[in-house]
Structures are given as C-alpha cells and as structure tokens.
DRENROLO-767669 format. One line per 10 residues: number of its first residue (from 1); for each residue x, y, z of N, C-alpha, C, CB. Coordinates in steps of 0.02 Angstrom, whole numbers. Glycine has a CB too. Example, Ala and Ser with C-alpha at 12.3 -4.5 7.8 and 13.67 -1.06 7.14 Angstrom:
2
1	660,-284,390,615,-225,390,660,-165,390,565,-224,452  642,-112,354,684,-53,357,645,2,394,704,-30,286
! end
This chain:
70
1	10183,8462,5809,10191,8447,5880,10257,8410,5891,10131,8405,5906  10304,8417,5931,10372,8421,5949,10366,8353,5990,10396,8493,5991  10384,8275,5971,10404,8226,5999,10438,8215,6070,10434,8208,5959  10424,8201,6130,10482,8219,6188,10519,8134,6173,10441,8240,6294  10580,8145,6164,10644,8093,6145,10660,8061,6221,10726,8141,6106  10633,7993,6251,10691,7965,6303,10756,7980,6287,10691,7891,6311  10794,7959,6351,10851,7950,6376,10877,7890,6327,10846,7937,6453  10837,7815,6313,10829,7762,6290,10866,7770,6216,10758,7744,6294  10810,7832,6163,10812,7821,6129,10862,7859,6078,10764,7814,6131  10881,7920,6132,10928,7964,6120,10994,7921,6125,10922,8024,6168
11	10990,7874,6161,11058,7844,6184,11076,7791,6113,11049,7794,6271  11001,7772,6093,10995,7722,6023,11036,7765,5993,10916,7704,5979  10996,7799,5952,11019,7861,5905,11099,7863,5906,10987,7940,5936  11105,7882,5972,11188,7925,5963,11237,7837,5942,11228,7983,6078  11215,7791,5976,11261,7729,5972,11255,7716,5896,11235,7659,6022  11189,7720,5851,11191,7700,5770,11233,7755,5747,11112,7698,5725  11234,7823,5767,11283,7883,5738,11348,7862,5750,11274,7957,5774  11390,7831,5797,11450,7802,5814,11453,7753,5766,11457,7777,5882  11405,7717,5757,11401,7639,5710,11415,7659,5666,11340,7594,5696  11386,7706,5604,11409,7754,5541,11462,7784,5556,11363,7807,5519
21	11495,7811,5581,11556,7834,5576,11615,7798,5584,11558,7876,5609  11606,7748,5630,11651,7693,5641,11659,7657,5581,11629,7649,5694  11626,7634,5542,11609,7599,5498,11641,7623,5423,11539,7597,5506  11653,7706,5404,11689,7746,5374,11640,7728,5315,11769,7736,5374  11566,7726,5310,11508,7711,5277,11484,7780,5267,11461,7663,5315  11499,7843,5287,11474,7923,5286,11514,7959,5256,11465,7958,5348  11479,7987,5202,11508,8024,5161,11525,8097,5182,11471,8021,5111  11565,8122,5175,11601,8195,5185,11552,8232,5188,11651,8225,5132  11485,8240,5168,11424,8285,5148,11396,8273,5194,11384,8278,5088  11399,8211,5221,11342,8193,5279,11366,8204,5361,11321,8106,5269
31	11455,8187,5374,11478,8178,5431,11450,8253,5469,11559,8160,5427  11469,8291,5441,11464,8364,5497,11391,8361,5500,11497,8454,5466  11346,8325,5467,11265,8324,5515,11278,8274,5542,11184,8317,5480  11286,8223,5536,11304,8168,5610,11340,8193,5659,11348,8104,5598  11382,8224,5662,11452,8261,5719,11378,8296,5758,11538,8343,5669  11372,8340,5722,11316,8390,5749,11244,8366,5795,11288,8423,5682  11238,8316,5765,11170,8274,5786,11189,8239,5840,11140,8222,5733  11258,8209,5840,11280,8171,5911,11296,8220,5984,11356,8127,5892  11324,8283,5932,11327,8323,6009,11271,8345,6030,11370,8386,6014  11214,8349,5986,11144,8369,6029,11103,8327,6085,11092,8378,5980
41	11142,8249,6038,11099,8207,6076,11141,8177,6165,11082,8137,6013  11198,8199,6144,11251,8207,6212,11208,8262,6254,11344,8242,6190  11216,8286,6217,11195,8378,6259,11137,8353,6300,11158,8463,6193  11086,8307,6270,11037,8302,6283,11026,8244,6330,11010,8305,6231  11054,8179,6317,11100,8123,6380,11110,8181,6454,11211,8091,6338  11171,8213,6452,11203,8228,6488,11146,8266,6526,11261,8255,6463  11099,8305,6517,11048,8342,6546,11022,8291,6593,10996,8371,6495  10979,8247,6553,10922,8203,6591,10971,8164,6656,10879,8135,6525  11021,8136,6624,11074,8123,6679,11070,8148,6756,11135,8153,6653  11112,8212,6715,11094,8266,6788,11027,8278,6818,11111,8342,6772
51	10985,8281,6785,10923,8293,6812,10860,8226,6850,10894,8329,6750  10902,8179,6822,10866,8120,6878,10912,8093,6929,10839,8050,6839  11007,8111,6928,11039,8106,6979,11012,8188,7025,11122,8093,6955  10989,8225,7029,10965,8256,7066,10890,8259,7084,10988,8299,7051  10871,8235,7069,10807,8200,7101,10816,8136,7121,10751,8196,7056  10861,8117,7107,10863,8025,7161,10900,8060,7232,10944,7934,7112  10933,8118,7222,10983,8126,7267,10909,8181,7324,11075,8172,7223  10868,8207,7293,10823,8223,7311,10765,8193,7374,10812,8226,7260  10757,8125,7317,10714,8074,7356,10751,8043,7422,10696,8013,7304  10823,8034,7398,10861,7989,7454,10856,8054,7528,10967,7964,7420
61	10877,8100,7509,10863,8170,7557,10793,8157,7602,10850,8248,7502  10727,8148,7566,10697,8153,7607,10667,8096,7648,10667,8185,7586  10717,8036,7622,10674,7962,7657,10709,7982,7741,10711,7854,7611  10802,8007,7705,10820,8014,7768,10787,8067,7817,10882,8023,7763  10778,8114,7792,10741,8149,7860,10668,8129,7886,10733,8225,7845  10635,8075,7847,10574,8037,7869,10619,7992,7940,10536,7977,7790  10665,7968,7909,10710,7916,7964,10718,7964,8020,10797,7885,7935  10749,8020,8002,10779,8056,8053,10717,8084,8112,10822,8119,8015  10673,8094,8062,10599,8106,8133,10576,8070,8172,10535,8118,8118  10583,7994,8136,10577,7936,8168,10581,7928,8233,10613,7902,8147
! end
C-alpha cells in the first residue's frame, strides 16, 4: 500500500538531500539517486503548490460572489 507523502515532508526530504550534497558527504554512486529523488520531490512540491493556490484562489472566488449577492 502506497504512503500519500505531505507537502511537509517532501519539503523535509528534499532540504536533507541539499544537506548531503552540500556537505560533499555523497559518493559518486549515490549522487545521481539523490539528483533524481530531489527532482521528484520538486516535481511533487511544485504540484501540491499549484493545486492548493488554486483552490484558495477558488474559495476566495466564491466568498466573493456570496458578498456580491449580498
């Protein structure tokens, strides 16, 4: 059964993957699965991003037309 990953923890993740690489602590064998693992977890940031700025932009839409019937 397939874990659903926050925003939170994806954001953990990718900041300790920066921490190892910054750090020049990753070995040549390991970096291209970290590289790889950070752009998924971007990929995966950048989604939820978009997808709760369009539902806030959603919600704000309909308070105003509650106002606007007002």
């Amino acid at each position: 059964m397939e874990q659903i990953m926050t925003y939170e923890e994806a954001f953990r993740e990718l900041a300790m993957i920066a921490k190892d690489i910054e750090s020049e602590n990753v070995s040549i064998d390991v970096l291209a699965e970290k590289v790889k693992r950070a752009s998924e977890l971007i990929a995966f940031c950048q989604t939820k991003l978009r997808s709760t700025e369009s539902e806030v932009n959603n919600i704000i839409s309909q308070m105003r037309e509650r106002d606007d019937q007002s």
